[in-house]
Each structure stands twice: as C-alpha cells, then as structure tokens.
DSSP file (Angstrom, degrees, kcal/mol; ACC not computed):
  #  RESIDUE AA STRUCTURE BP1 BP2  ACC     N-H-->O    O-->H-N    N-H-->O    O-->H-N    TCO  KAPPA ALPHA  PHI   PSI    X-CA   Y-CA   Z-CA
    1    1 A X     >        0   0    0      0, 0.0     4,-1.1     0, 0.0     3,-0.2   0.000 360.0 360.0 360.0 -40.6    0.0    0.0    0.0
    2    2 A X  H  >  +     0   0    0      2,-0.2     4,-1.3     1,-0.2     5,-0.1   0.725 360.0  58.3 -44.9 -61.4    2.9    2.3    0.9
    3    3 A X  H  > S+     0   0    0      2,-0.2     4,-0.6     3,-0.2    -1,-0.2   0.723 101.4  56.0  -1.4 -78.9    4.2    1.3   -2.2
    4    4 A X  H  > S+     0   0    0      2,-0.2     4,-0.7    -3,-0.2    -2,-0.2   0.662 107.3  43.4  -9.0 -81.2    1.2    2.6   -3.8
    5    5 A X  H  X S+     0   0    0     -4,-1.1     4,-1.1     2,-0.2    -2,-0.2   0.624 106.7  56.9 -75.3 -29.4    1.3    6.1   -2.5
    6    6 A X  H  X S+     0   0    0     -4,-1.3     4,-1.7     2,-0.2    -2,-0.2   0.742 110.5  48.7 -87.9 -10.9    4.9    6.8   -3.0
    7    7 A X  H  X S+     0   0    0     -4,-0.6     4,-0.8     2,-0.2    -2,-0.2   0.896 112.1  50.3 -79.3 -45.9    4.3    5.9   -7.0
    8    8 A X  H  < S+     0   0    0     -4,-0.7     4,-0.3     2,-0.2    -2,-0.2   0.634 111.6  43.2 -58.2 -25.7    1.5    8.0   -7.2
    9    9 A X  H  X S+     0   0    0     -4,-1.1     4,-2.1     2,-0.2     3,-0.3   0.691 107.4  56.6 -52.5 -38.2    3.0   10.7   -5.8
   10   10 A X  H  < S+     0   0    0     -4,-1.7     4,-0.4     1,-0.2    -2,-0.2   0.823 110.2  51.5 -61.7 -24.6    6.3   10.3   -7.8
   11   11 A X  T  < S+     0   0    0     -4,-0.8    -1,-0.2     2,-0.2    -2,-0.2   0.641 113.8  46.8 -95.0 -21.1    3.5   10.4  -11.3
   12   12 A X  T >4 S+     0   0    0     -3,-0.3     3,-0.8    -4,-0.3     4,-0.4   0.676 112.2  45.3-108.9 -25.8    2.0   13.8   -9.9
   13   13 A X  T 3< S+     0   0    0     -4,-2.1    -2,-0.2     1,-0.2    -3,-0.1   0.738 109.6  55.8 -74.8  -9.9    5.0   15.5   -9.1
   14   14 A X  T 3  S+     0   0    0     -4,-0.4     3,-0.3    -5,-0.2    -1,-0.2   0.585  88.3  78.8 -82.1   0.7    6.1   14.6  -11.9
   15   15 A X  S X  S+     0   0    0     -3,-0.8     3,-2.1     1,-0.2    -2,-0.2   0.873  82.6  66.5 -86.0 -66.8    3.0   16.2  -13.9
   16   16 A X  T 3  S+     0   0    0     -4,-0.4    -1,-0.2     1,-0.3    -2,-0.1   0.371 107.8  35.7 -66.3  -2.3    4.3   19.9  -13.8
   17   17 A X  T 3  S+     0   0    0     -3,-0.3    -1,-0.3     2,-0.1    -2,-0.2   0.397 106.5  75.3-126.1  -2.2    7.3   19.4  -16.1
   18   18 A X  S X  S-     0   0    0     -3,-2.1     3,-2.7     1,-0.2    -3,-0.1  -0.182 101.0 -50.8 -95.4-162.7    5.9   16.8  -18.6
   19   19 A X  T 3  S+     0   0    0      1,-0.2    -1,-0.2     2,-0.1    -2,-0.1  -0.214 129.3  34.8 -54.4 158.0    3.2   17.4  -21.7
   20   20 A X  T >  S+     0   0    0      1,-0.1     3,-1.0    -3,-0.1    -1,-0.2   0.323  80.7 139.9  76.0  -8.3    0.3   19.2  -20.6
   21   21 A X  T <   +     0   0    0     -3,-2.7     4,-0.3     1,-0.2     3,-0.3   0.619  56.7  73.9 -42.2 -15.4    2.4   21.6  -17.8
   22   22 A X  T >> S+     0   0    0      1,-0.2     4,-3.3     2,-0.2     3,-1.0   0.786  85.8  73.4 -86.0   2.2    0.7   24.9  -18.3
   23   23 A X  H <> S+     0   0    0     -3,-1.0     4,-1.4     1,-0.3    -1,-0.2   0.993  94.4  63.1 -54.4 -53.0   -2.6   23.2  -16.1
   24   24 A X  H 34 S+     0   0    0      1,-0.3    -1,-0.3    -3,-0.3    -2,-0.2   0.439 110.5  23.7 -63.3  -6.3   -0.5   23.5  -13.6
   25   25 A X  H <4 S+     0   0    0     -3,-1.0    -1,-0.3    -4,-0.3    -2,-0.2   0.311 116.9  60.3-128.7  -6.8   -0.1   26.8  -13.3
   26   26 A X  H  X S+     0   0    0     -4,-3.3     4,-2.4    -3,-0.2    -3,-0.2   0.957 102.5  51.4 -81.0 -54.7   -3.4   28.2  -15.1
   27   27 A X  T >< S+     0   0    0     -4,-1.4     3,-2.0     1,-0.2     2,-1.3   0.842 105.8  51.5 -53.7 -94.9   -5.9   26.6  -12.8
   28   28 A X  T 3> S+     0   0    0      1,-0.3     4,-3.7     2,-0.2    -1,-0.2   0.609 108.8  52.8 -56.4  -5.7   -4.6   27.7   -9.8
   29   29 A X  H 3> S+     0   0    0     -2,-1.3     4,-1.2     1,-0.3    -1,-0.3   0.975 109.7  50.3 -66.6 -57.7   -4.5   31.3  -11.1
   30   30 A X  H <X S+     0   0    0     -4,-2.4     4,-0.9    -3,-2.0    -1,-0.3   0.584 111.2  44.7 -76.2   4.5   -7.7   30.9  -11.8
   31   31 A X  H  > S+     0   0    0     -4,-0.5     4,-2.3    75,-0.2    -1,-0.2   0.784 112.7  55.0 -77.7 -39.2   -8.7   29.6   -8.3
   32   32 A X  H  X S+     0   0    0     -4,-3.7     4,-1.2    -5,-0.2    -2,-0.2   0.486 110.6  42.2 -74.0  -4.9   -6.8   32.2   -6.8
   33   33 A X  H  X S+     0   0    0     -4,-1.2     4,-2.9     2,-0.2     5,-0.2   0.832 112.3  49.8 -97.6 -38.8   -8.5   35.0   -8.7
   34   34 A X  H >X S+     0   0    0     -4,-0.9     3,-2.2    -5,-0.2     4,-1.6   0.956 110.8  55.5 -42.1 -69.7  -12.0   33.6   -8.2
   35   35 A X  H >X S+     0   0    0     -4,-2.3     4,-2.9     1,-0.2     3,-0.6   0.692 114.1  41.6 -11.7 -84.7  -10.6   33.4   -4.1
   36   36 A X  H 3X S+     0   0    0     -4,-1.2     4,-2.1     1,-0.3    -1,-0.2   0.755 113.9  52.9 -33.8 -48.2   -9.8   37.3   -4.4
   37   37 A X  H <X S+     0   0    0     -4,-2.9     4,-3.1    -3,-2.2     5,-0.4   0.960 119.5  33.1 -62.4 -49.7  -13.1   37.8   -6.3
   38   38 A X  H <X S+     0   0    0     -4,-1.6     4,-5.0    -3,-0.6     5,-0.3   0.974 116.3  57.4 -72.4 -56.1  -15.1   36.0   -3.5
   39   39 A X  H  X S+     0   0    0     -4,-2.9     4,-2.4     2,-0.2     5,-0.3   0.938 107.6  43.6 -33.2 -58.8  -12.9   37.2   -0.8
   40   40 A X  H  X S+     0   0    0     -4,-2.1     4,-1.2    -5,-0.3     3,-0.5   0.941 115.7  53.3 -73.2 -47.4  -13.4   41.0   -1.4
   41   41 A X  H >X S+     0   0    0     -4,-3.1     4,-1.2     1,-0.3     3,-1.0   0.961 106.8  46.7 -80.6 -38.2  -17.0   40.4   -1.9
   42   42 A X  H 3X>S+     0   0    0     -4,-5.0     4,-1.7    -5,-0.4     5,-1.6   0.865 107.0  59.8 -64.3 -18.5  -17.6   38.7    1.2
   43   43 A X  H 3<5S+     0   0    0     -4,-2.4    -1,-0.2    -3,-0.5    -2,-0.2   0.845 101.9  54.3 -50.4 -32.2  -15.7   41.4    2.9
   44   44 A X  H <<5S+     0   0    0     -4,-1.2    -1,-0.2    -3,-1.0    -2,-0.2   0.723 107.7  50.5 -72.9 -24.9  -18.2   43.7    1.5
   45   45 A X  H  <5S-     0   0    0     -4,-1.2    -1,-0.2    -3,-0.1    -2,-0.2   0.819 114.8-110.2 -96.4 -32.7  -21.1   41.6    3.2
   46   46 A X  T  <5 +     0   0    0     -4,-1.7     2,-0.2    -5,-0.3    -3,-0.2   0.625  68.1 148.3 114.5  32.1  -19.7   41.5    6.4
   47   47 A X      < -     0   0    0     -5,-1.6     2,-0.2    -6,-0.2    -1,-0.1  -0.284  46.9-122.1-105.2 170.5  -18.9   38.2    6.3
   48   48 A X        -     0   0    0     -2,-0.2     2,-0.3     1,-0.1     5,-0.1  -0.711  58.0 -58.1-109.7 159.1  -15.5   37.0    8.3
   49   49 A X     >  -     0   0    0     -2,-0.2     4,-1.1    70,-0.1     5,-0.3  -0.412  50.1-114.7 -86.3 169.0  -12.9   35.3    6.3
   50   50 A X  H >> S+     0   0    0     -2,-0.3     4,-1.7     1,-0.3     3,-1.6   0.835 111.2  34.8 -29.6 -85.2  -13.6   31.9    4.2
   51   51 A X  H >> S+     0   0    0     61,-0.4     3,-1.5     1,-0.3     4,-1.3   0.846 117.8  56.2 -65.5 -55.3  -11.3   29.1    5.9
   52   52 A X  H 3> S+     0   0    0      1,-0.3     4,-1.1     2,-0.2    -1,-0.3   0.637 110.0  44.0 -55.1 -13.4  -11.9   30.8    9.9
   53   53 A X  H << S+     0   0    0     -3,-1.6     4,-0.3    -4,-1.1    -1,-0.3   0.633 109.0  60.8-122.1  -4.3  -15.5   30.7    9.8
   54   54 A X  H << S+     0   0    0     -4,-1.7    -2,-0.2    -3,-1.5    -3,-0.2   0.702 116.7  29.7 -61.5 -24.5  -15.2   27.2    8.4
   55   55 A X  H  < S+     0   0    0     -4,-1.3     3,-0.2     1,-0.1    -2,-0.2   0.900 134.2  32.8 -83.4 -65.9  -13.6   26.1   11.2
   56   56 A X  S  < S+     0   0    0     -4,-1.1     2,-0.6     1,-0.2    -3,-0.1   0.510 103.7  68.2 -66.0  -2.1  -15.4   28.7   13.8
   57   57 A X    >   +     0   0    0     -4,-0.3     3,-0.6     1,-0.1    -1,-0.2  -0.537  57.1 166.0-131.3  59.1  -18.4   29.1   12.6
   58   58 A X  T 3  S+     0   0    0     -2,-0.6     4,-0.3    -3,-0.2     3,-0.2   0.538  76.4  56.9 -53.3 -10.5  -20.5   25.7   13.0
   59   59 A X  T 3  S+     0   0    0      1,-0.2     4,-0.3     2,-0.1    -1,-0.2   0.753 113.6  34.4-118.7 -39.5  -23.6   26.9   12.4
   60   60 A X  S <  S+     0   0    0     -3,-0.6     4,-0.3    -7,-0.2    -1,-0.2  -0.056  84.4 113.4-110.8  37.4  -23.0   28.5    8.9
   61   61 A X  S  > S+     0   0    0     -3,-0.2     4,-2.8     2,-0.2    -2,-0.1   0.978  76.5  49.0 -63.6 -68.9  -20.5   25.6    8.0
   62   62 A X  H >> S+     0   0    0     -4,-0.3     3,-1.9     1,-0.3     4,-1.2   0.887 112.2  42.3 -18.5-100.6  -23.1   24.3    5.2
   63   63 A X  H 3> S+     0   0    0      1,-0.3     4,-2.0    -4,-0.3    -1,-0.3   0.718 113.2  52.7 -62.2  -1.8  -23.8   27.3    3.5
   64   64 A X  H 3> S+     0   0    0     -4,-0.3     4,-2.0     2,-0.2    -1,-0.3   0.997 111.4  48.4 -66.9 -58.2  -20.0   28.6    3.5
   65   65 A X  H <X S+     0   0    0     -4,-2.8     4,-3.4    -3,-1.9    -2,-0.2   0.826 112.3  47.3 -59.4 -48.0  -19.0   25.2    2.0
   66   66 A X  H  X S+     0   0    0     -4,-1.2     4,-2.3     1,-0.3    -1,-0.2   0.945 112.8  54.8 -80.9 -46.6  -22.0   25.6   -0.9
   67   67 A X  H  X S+     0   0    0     -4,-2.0     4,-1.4    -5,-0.2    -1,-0.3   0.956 113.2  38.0 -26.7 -66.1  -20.6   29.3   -1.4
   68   68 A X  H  X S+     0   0    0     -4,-2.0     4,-3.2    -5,-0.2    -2,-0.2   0.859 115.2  54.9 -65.2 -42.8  -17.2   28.2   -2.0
   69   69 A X  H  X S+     0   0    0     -4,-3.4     4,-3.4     1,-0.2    -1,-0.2   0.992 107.3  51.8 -21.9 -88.2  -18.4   25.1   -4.0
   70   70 A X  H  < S+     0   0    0     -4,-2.3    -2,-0.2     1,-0.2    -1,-0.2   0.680 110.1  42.9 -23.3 -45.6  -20.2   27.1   -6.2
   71   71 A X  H  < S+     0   0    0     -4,-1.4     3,-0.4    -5,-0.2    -1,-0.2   0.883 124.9  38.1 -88.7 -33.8  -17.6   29.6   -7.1
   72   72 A X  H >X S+     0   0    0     -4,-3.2     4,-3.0    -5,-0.2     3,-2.4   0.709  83.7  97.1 -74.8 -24.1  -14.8   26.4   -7.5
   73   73 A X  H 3X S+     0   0    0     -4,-3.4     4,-1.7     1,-0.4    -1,-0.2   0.592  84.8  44.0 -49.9 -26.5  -16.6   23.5   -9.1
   74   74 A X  H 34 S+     0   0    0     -3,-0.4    -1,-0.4     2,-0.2    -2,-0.1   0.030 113.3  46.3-128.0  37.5  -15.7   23.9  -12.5
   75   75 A X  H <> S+     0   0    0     -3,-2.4     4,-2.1     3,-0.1     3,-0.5   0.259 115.1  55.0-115.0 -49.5  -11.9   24.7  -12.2
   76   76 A X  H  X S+     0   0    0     -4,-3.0     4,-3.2     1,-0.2    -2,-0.2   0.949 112.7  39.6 -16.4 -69.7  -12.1   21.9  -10.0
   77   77 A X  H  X S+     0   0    0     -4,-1.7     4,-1.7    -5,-0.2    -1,-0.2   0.767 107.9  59.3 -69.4 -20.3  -13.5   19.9  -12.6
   78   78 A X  H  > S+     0   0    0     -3,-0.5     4,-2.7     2,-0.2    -2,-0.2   0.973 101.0  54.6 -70.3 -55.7  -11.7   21.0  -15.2
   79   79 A X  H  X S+     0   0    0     -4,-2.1     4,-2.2     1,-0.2    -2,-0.2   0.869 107.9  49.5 -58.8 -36.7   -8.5   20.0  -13.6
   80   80 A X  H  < S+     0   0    0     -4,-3.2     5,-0.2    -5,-0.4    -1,-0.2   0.995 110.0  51.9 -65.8 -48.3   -9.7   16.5  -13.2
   81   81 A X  H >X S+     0   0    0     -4,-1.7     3,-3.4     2,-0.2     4,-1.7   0.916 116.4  48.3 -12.4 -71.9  -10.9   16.6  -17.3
   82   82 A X  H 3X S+     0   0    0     -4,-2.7     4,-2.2     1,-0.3     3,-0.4   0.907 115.9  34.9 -64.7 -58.6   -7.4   17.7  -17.8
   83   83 A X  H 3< S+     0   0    0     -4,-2.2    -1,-0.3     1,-0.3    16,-0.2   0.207 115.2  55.8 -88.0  30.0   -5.4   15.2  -15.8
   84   84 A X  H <> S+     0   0    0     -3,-3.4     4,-2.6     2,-0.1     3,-0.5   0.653 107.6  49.8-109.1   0.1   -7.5   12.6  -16.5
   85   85 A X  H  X S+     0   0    0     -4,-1.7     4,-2.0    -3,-0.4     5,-0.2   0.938 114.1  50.7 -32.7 -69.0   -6.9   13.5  -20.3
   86   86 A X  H  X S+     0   0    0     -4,-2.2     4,-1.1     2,-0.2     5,-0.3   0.540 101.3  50.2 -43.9 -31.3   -3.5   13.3  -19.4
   87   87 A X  H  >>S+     0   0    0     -3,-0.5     5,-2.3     3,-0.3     4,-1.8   0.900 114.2  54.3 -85.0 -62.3   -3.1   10.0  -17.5
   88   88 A X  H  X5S+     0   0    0     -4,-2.6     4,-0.9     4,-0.2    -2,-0.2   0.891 121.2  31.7 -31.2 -71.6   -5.2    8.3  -21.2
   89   89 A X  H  <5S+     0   0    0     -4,-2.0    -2,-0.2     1,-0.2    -1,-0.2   0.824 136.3  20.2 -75.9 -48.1   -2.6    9.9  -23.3
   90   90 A X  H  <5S+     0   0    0     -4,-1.1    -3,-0.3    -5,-0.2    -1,-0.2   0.967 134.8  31.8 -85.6 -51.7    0.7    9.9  -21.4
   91   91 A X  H  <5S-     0   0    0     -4,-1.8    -3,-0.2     2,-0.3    -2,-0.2   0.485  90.9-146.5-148.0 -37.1    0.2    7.2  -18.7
   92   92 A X  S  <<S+     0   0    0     -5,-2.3     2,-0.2    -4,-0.9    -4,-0.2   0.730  70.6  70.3   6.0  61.8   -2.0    5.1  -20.9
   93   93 A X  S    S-     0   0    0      2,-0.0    -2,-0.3     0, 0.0     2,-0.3  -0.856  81.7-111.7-155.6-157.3   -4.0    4.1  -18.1
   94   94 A X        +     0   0    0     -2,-0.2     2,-0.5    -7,-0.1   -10,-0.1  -0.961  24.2 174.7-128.6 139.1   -6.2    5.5  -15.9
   95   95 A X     >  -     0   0    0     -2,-0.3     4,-1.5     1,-0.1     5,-0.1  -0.862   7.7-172.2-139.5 101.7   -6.3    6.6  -11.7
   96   96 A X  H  > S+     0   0    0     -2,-0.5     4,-3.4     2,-0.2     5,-0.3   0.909  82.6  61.0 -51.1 -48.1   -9.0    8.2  -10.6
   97   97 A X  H >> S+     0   0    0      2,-0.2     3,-4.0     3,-0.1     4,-1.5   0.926 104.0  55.1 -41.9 -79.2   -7.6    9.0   -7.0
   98   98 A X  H >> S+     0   0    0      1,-0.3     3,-2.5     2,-0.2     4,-0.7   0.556 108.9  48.5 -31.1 -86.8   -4.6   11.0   -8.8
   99   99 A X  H 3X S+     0   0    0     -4,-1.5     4,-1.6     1,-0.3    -1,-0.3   0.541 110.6  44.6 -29.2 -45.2   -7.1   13.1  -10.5
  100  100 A X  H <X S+     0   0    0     -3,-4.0     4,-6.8    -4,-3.4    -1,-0.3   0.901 120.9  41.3 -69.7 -29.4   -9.3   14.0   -7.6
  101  101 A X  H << S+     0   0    0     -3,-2.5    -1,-0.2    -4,-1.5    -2,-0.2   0.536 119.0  45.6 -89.1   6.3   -6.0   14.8   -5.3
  102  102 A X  H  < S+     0   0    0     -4,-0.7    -1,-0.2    -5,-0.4    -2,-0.2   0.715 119.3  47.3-112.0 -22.8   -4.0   16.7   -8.6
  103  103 A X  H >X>S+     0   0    0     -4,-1.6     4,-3.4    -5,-0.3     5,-0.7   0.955 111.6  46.3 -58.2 -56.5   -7.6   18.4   -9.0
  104  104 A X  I 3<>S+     0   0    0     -4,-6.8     5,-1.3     1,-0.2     6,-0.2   0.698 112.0  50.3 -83.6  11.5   -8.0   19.4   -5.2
  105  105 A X  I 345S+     0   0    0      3,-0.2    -1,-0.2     4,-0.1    -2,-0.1   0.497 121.3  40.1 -99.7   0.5   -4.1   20.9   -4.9
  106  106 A X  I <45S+     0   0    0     -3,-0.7   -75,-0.2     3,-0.1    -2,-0.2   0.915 134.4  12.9-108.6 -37.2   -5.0   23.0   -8.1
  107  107 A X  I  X5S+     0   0    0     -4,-3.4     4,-1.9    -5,-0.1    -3,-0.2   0.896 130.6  36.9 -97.7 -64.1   -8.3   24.0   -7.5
  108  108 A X  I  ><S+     0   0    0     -5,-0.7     4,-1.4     2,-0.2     5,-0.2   0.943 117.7  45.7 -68.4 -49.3   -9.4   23.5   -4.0
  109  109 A X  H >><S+     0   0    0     -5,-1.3     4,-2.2     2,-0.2     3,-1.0   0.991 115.6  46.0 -52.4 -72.5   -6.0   24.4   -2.0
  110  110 A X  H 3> S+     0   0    0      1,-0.3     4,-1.5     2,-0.2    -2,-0.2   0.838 113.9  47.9 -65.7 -51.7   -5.2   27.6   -4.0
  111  111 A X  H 3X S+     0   0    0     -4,-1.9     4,-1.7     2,-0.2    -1,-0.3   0.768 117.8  42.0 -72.1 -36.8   -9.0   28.9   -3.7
  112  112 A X  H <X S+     0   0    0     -4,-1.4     4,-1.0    -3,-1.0   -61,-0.4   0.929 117.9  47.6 -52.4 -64.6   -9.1   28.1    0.5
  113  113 A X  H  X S+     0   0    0     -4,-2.2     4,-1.3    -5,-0.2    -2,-0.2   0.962 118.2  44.8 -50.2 -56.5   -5.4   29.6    1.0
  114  114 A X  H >X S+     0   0    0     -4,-1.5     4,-0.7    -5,-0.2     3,-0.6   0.924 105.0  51.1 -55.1 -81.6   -6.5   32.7   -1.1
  115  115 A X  H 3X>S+     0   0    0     -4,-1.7     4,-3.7     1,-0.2     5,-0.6   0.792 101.0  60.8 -32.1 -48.1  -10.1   34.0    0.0
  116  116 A X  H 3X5S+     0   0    0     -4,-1.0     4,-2.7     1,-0.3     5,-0.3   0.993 113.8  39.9 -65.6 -56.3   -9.4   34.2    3.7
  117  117 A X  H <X5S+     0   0    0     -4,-1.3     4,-0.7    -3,-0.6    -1,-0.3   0.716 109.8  54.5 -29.6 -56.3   -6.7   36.7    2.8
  118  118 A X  H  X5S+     0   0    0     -4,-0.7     4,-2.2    -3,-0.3    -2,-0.3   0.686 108.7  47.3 -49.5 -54.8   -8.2   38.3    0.5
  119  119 A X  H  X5S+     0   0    0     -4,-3.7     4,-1.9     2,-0.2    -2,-0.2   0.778 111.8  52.9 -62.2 -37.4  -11.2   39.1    2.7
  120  120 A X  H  X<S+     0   0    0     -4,-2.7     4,-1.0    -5,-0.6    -2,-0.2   0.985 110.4  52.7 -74.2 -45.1   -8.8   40.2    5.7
  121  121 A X  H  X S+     0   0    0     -4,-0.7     4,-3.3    -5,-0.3     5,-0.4   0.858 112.4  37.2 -15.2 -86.2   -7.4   42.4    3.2
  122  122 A X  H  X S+     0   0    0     -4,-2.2     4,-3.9     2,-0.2     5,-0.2   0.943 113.1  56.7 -59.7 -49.9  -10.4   44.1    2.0
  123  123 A X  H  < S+     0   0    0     -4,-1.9    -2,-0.3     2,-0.2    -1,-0.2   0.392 107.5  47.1  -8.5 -43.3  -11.8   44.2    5.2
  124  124 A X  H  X S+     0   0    0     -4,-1.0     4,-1.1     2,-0.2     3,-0.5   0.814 117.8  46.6-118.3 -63.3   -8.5   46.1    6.6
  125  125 A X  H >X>S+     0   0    0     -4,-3.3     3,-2.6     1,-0.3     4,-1.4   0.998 111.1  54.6 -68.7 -56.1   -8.7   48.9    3.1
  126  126 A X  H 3<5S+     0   0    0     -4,-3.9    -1,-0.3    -5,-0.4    -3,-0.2   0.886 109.2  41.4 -55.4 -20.2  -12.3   49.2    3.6
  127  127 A X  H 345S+     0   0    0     -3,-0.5    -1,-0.3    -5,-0.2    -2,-0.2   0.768 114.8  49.1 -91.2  -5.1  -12.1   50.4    7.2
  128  128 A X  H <<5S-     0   0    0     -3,-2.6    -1,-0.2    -4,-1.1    -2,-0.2   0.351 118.9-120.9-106.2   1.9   -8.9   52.8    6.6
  129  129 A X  T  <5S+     0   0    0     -4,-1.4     2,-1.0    -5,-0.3    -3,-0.2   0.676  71.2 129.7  61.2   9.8  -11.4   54.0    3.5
  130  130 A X      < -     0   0    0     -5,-0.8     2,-0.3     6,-0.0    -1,-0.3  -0.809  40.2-166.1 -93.7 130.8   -9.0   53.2    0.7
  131  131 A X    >   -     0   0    0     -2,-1.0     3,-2.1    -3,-0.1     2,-0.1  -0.831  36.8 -90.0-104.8 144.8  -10.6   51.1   -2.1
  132  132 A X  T 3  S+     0   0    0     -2,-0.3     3,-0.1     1,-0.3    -1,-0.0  -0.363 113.3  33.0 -63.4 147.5   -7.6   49.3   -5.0
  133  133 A X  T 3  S+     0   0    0      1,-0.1     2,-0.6    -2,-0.1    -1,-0.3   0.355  84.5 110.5  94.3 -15.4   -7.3   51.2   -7.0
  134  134 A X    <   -     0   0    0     -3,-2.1     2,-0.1     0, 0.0    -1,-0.1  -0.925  52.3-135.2-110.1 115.5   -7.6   54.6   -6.0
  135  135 A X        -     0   0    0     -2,-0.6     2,-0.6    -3,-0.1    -3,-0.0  -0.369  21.2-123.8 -80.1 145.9   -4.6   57.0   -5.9
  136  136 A X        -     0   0    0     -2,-0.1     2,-0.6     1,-0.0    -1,-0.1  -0.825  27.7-140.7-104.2 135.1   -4.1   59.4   -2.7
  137  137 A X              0   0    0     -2,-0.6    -1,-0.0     1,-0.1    -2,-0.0  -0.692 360.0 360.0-102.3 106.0   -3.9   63.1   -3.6
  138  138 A X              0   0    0     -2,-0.6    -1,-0.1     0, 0.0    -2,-0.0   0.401 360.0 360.0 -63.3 360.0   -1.7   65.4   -2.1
C-alpha cells in the first residue's frame, strides 16, 4: 500500500514538467482569482474570512462550503478533465484517485489559502477608507 502512494506521488510531481504543464499553473490562477473575487465580496457583506468561519463558525458551516463550491466546481472539474486526459494519453492508463487529489491541490487548496486573505485584506482597506485602486492626492 505504501508502495502505492509513493508511486503515485512520484507520477503527480512529476505532472508539472511533462506534456500538458501549463494546467499547472493556469488553474490555480484561476482559483486564486476567483478566491480574491469572493474574498473582497464577502468582505463587503460583512462576512468573516472563508477558511476561519469554516472552522469557527458551525452553524453557517453548510452554506460557506456551498458558497465556495459554487464559485470552484468547474476549475475543479476542469483539472480533473485535464489530468484525466493526461493519464489516457501519457500514462495510458487511468487513476481516478490521482485526479481527484491533482484536481483538489490545483483547484481546491489555492482557492481556501486565497479567500481568507483576500477578505482580511479588504476588510482592513475598507475600514482605513481606501478602495484598490484609488490613488491618494496630495
């Protein structure tokens, strides 16, 4: 079993320098910008950040999760599409585990890390009353 895991981990690190590389660095951009997008608007609601009020916040656990879902699901899915594209063509077989775990470190990780930041962020400009974007006049 042991076995297993370290072989599958050697085939997904090995994923960012072979055929197909630029996945690896286009979904999580695009998780991490949705994360910003979502962040800054939940700042705007009043809303705490993402990943602390998953943890703290039992009570609105649910609909946080379905939020986040919602905004991630199809860069999520896309990265599994893609690597499992990749595994047919290169690999020429198929592992569904790999996919879901090379899906959730591109999609799901980058979008988690990101929001909470992002929200603290906003959250911190909006109370000192600078909005991005805005130059300060002398």
């Amino acid at each position: 079993m042991d076995d297993l895991f370290a072989h599958a981990w050697h085939e997904i690190l090995a994923r960012p320098t072979g055929p197909m590389a630029f996945r690896f660095y286009l979904q999580p951009l695009v998780a991490i910008v949705l994360a910003v997008r979502d962040g800054i608007k939940a700042a705007h609601q009043g809303h705490r950040p993402y990943l602390w009020s998953l943890l703290t916040e039992k009570a609105h656990r649910r609909e946080r999760l379905r939020e986040g879902w919602k905004s991630v699901w199809k860069v999520f899915v896309l990265a599994f599409l893609l690597d499992t594209v990749y595994q047919i063509v290169v690999l020429k077989r198929l592992t569904p585990i790999e996919g879901l775990l090379v899906a959730t470190f591109l999609a799901l990780v980058p979008y988690v890390l990101f929001r909470g930041p992002a929200n603290r962020i906003a959250r911190r400009l909006r109370r000192t009353g600078a909005h991005p974007g805005s130059s300060a006049r002398a």
